[in-house]
MIVO-293719 format. One line per 4 residues: their letters; for each residue x, y, z of C-alpha. Coordinates in steps of 0.1 Angstrom, whole numbers, plus 2048, in hexadecimal, padded with zeros to 3 digits. Each point is the difference from the previous one (the first is absolute). Example, Ala and Ser with C-alpha at 12.3 -4.5 7.8 and 13.67 -1.06 7.14 Angstrom:
<nuzas>
AS	87B/7D3/84E | 80E/822/7F9
</nuzas>
This chain:
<nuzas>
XXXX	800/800/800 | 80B/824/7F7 | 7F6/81E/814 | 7EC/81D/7EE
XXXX	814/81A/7F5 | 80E/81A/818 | 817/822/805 | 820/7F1/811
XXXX	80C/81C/819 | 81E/7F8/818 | 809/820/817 | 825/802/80E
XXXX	7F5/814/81D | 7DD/7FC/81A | 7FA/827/7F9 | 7FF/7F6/7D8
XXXX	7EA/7E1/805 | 7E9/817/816 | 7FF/817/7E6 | 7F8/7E6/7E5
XXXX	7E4/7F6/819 | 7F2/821/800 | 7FF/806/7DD | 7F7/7DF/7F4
XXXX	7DF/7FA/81B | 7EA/7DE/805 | 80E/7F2/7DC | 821/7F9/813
XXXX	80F/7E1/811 | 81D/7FE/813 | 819/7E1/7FF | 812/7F6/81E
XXXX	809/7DD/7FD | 7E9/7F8/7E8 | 7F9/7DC/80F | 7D7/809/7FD
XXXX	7FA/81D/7EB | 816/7EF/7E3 | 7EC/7DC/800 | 7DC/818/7FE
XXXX	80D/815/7E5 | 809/7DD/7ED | 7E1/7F7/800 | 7EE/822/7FD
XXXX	7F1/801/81F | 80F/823/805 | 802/816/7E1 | 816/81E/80C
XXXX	80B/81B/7EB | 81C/80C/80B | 817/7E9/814 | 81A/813/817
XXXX	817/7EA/810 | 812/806/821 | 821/7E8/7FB | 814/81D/7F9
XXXX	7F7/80E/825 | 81F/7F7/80D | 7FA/817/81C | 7E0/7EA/808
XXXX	815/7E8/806 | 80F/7F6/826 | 7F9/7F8/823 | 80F/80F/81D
XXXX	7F5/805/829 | 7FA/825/80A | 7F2/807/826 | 7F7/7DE/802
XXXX	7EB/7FD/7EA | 80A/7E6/7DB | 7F9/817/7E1 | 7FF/7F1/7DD
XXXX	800/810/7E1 | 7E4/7F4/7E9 | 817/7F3/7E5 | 814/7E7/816
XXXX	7FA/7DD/7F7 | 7EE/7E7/815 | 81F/7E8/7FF | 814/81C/812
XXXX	7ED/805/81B | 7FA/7D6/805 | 829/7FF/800 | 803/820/819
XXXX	811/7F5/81D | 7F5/821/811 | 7DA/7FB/7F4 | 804/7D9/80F
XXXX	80A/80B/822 | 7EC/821/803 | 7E2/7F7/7EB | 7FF/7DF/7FD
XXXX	7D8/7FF/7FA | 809/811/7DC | 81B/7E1/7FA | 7EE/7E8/806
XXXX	7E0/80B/7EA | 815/806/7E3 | 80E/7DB/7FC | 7D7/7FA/7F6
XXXX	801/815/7E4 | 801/7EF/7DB | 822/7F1/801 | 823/80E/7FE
XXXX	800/80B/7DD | 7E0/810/809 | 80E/810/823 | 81F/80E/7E7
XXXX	7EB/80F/7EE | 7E8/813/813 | 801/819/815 | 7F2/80F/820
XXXX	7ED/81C/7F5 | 7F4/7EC/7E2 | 7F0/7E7/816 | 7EF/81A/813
XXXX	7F3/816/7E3 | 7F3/7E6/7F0 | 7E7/7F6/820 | 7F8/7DA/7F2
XXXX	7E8/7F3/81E | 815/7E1/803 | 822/810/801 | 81B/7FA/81D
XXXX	80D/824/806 | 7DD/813/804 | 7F7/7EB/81C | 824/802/814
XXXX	805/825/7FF | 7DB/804/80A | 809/7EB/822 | 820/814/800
XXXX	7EC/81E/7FD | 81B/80C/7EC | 7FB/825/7F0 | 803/804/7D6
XXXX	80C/820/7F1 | 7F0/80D/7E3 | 80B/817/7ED | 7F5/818/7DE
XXXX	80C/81D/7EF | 7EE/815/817 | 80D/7F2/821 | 805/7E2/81C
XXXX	7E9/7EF/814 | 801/7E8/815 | 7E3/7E1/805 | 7FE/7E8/81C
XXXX	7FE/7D3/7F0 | 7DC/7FF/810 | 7F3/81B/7ED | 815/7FD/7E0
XXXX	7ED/7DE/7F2 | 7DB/811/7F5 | 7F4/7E1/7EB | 80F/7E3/7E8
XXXX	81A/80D/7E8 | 7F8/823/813 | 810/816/814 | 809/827/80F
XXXX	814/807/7E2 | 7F1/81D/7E5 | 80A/7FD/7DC | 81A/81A/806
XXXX	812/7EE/81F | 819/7E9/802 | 80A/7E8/81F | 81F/807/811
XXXX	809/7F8/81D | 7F6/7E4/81A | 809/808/825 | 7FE/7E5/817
XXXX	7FF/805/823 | 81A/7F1/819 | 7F5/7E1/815 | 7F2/803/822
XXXX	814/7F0/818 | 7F8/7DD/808 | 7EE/7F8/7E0 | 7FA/7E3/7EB
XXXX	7ED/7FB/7DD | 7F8/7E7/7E7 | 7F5/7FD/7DF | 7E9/7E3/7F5
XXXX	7F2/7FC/7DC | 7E9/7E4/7F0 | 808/7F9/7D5 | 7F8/7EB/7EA
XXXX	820/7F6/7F8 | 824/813/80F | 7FF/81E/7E6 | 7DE/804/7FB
XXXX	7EA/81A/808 | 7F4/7FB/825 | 7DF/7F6/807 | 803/814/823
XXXX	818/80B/818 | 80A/80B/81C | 81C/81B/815 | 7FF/804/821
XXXX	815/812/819 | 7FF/7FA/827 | 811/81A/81A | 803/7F2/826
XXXX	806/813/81D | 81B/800/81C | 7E1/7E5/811 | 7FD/7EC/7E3
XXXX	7DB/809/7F8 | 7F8/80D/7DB | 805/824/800 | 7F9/802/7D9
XXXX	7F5/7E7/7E7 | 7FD/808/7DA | 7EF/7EA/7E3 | 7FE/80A/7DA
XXXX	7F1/7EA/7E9 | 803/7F9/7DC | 7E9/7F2/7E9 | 7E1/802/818
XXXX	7F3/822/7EE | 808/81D/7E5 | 81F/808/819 | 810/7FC/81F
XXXX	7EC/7F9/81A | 808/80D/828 | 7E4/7F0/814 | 804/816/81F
XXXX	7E6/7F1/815 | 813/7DF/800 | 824/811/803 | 7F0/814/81E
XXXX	7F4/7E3/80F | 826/7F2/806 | 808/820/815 | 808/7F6/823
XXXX	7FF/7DB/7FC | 819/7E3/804 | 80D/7F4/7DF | 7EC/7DF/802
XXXX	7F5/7EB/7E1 | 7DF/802/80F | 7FC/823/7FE | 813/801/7E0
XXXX	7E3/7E7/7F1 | 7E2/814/80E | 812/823/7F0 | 803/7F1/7DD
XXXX	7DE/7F2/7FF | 7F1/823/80A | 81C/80D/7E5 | 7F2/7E8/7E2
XXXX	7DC/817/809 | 810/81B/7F3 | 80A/7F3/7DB | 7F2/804/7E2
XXXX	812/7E2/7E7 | 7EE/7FD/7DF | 7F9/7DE/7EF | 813/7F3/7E3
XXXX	80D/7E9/7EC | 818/7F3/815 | 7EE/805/826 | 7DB/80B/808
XXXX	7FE/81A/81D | 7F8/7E7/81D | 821/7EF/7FC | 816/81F/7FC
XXXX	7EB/80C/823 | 808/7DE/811 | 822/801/7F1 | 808/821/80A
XXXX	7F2/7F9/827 | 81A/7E0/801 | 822/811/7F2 | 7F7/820/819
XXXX	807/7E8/81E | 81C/7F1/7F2 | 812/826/7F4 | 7F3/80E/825
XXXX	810/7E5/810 | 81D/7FE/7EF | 805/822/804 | 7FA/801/826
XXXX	819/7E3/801 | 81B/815/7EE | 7F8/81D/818 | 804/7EF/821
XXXX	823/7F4/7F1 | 80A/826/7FD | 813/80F/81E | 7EC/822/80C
</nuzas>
């Protein structure tokens, strides 16, 4: 399959590709690592005019820490950030998420902000910096701004970002002391797309009761879903499995997963419910083994 044909822009500089977005309006596509707009362009499922692509951003391009906090330029590719030995130790939610997306040549590939921009409801990333409540920075020819994870993802395929705007930046904060988290994910097959899943972060205090507990889940709606009533309901308690079983029950009450070809909506909700206890678990295991 060939894609329709297109005006092939590739800006040295953000401030040009900014400009380019400004002038060119909604007929425009950006190309990060091309790992999902290229495949829907193939088979004409998008029809852009004008295709500007970002690979010459070289400035987009790094990870570093700055007041604790890990900031990533949009442009860095996935497999960096899985071999980071910084991101392992200080973030090693994001680590560990990354290994399920695609495969390698996939993870080479794409990038961070990519990922993002492109909201897919069944995407790793979305879900792990909405748990991380990790901040995005937007930016346009016109200014900065700056957009918390949870209210980034509006609706499948859609999110914050105006036609003039381009992603980033991703700032994610430092971990709480005495923390754990987990990642758990349901596919078809290792690669595939993931029928649902699962981050969660746990945060003890100095008496070993749950001071904080975060889920975000993936492929249980249009985006990432925070159900608060069920993270609130961890506050105070022991880490028990218990407790951890009744939480991701009340948790499954809050998801919206869609039927399909591959899993109707019951089994994603039952799904979902059983790999919450597992990542809150595991996660609470990993945070009693940290030193306060």
């Amino acid at each position: 399959m060939k894609p329709a044909a297109f005006e092939y822009h590739k800006p040295a500089q953000t401030d040009d590709a900014l400009r380019l977005l400004t002038e060119l309006g909604d007929d425009a596509k950006l190309l990060a690592g091309g790992q999902s707009l290229v495949p829907l362009m193939n088979f004409r499922l998008a029809r852009p005019a004008f295709l500007v692509d970002l690979n010459g951003l070289a400035e987009l391009r790094y990870m570093r820490t700055e007041g604790g906090q890990l900031r990533i330029g949009a442009m860095t590719r996935q497999r960096q950030v899985e071999r980071s030995a910084d991101t392992a130790n200080g973030w090693p939610l994001l680590t560990e998420a990354i290994r399920y997306i695609g495969h390698v040549q996939i993870r080479n590939r794409g990038t961070i902000g990519g990922s993002l921009a492109h909201a897919d409801p069944s995407a790793e990333l979305p879900a792990v910096m909405a748990a991380l409540d990790a901040e995005l920075v937007i930016r346009s020819a016109s200014g900065e701004r700056t957009v918390g994870a949870n209210d980034f993802f509006v609706s499948a395929y859609t999110t914050e970002l105006a036609a003039d705007e381009l992603l980033a930046e991703i700032r994610v904060p430092a971990t709480a002391p005495r923390s754990g988290s987990a990642f758990q994910e349901v596919s078809m097959r290792h690669g595939d797309f993931a029928l649902v899943g699962v981050a969660a972060v746990v945060t003890l205090d100095d008496g070993g009761l749950i001071r904080e507990a975060r889920l975000a889940f993936t492929g249980a709606g249009e985006a990432p879903i925070r159900p608060r009533k069920a993270e609130g309901s961890l506050t105070g308690q022991r880490p028990e499995e218990r407790i951890f079983q009744e939480a991701s029950l009340l948790a499954s009450e809050d998801l919206d997963p869609s039927t399909d070809i591959h899993a109707t909506a019951e089994y994603r909700r039952k799904v979902a419910a059983v790999i919450a206890r597992r990542a809150l678990v595991q996660a609470a295991a990993r945070a009693q083994e940290v030193r306060a």
